[in-house]
N, C-alpha and C positions, 0 to 999 in steps of 0.2 A: 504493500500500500504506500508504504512513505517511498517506494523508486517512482513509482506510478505518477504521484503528484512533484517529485522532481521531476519529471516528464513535461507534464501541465506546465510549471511554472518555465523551465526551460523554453516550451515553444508560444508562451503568452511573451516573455521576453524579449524572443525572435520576430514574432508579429511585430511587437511595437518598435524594435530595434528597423526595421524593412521599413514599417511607416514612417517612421525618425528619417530615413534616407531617402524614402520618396517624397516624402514633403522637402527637403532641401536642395535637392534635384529638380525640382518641379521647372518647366520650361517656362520663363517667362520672358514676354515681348509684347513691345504694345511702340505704336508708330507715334512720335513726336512732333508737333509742331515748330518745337525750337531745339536747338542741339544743345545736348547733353552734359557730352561726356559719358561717362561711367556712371553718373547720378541717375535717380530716377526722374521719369519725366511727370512735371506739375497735372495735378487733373487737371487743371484749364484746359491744359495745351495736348490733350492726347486725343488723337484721332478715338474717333465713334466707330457704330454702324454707318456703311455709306459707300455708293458707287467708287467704284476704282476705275480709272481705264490709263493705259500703255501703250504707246506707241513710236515707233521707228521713225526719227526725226529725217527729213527731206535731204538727199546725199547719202543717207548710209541705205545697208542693205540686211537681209537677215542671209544666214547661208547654211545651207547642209550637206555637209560633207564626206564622203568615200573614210570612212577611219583607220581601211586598209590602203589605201591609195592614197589620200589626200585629195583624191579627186573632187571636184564640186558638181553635186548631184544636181542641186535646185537653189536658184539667188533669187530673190525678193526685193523690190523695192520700197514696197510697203508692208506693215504689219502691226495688228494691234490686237490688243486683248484687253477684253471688258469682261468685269464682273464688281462684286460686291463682299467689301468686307463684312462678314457676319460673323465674326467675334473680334473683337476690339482687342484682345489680350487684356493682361492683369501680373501683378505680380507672381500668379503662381499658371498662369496660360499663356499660350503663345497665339498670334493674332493669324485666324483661318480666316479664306473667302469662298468664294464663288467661281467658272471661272465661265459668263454665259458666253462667250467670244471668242474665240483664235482665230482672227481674217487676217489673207493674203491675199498682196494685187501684185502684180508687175514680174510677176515669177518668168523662171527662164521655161516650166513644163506648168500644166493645170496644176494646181496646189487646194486642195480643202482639208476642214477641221473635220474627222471623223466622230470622236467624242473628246470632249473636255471637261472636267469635273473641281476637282478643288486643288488649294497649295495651301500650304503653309509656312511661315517664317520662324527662324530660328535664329536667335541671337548671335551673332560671331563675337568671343569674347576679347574683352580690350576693345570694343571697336563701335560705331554709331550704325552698323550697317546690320544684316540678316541671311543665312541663307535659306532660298526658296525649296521646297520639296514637294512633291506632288502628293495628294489625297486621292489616291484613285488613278485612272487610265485615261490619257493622250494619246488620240490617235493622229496622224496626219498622211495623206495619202498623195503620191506624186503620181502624176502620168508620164514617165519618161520616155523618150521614144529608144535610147539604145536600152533599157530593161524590160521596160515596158509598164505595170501597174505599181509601185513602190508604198506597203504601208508601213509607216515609223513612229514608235511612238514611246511614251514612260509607263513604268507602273507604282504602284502605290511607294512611298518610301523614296525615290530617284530625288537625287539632288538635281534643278533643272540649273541652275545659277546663284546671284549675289543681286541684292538691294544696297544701293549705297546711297547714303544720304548725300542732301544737297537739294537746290529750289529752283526746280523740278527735281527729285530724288530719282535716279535711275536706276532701271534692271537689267542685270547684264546675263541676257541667255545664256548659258551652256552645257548644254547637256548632251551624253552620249546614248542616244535612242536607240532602238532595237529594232530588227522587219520584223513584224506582226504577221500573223496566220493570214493568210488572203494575198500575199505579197509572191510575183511573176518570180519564180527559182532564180532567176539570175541578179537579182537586186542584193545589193552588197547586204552583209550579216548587221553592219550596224554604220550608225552617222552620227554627226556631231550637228546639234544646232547651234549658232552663236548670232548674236547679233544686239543691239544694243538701244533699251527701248527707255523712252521718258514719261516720266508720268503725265497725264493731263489732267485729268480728276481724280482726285481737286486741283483746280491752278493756280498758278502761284502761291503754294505752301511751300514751307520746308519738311520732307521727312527726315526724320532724324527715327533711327534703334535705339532702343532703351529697353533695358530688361525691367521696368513698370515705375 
């Protein structure tokens, strides 16, 4: 009997010893209006719920890349993504959205969003900026004429890129996507997105990272 309840007591211990650690781990992020530092950001100034939209300033391009070649599969002149923040973050959450948009114009083959679903930001420590990771599956589909049908995309957990503060605060695409079931056998195993998009909504703010 008395091993029995050192048992009990040992894994009541253990419980609250994990929750000790998962509460001080806890992810937290939440988007600033004015820059930081390392401080937390004032409730005044912390972003809400509220439209987001991204896009590829006029001159650049978005590109996806051959990862075995370096080859350049598909270039973009335009590109933008719209959705909506639906968790602001907190000091013990990280700030998720929505993501109801992935459009492309001016590509070098037919470019569409197949599905687009959510991200997430994650704090980079020492730093005012976040890295983005997808909640869920991105698909994006090329019609190339030497492969032929091309689908590319992330899955749940992919690091897609970097937010880095500044007014307009920027995202910096990067990510190494996958061919998806559905994709012509000769379409390379995998590709790189990159390309470099500015906030627009909201305008003229600053974002700044802050872990809350």
């Amino acid at each position: 009997m008395k091993y029995l309840k050192m048992l009990a007591l040992a894994a009541v211990a253990a419980g609250a010893l994990m929750a000790f650690i998962g509460a001080g781990t806890a992810s937290a992020t939440v988007f600033c209006s004015t820059t930081t530092g390392n401080a937390h950001c004032p409730a005044a100034q912390r972003w809400g719920v509220q439209p987001l939209k991204m896009s590829i300033p006029s001159g650049s391009s978005a590109l996806l890349v051959d990862t075995s070649g370096e080859t350049t599969l598909d270039k973009c002149t335009s590109s933008t993504v719209e959705g909506e923040i639906t968790n602001a973050g907190s000091e013990s959450s990280t700030v998720t959205g929505t993501v109801s948009s992935l459009s492309w114009g001016g590509c070098t083959f037919p470019t569409n969003t197949l599905e687009a679903t959510k991200l997430e930001c994650h704090w980079i420590t020492g730093t005012s900026n976040c890295t983005a990771t997808a909640d869920g599956s991105f698909r994006v589909t090329i019609n190339t004429i030497f492969f032929g049908s091309c689908i590319y995309g992330v899955t749940s957990g992919t690091s897609i890129g970097d937010i880095t503060e500044g007014k307009p605060g920027v995202f910096h695409a990067n990510a190494v996507a996958e061919r998806f079931s559905g994709s012509n056998f000769a379409c390379p195993e995998t590709s790189k997105w990159t390309g470099t998009y500015n906030v627009t909504t909201p305008s003229e703010t600053t974002l700044s990272v802050s872990t809350g």
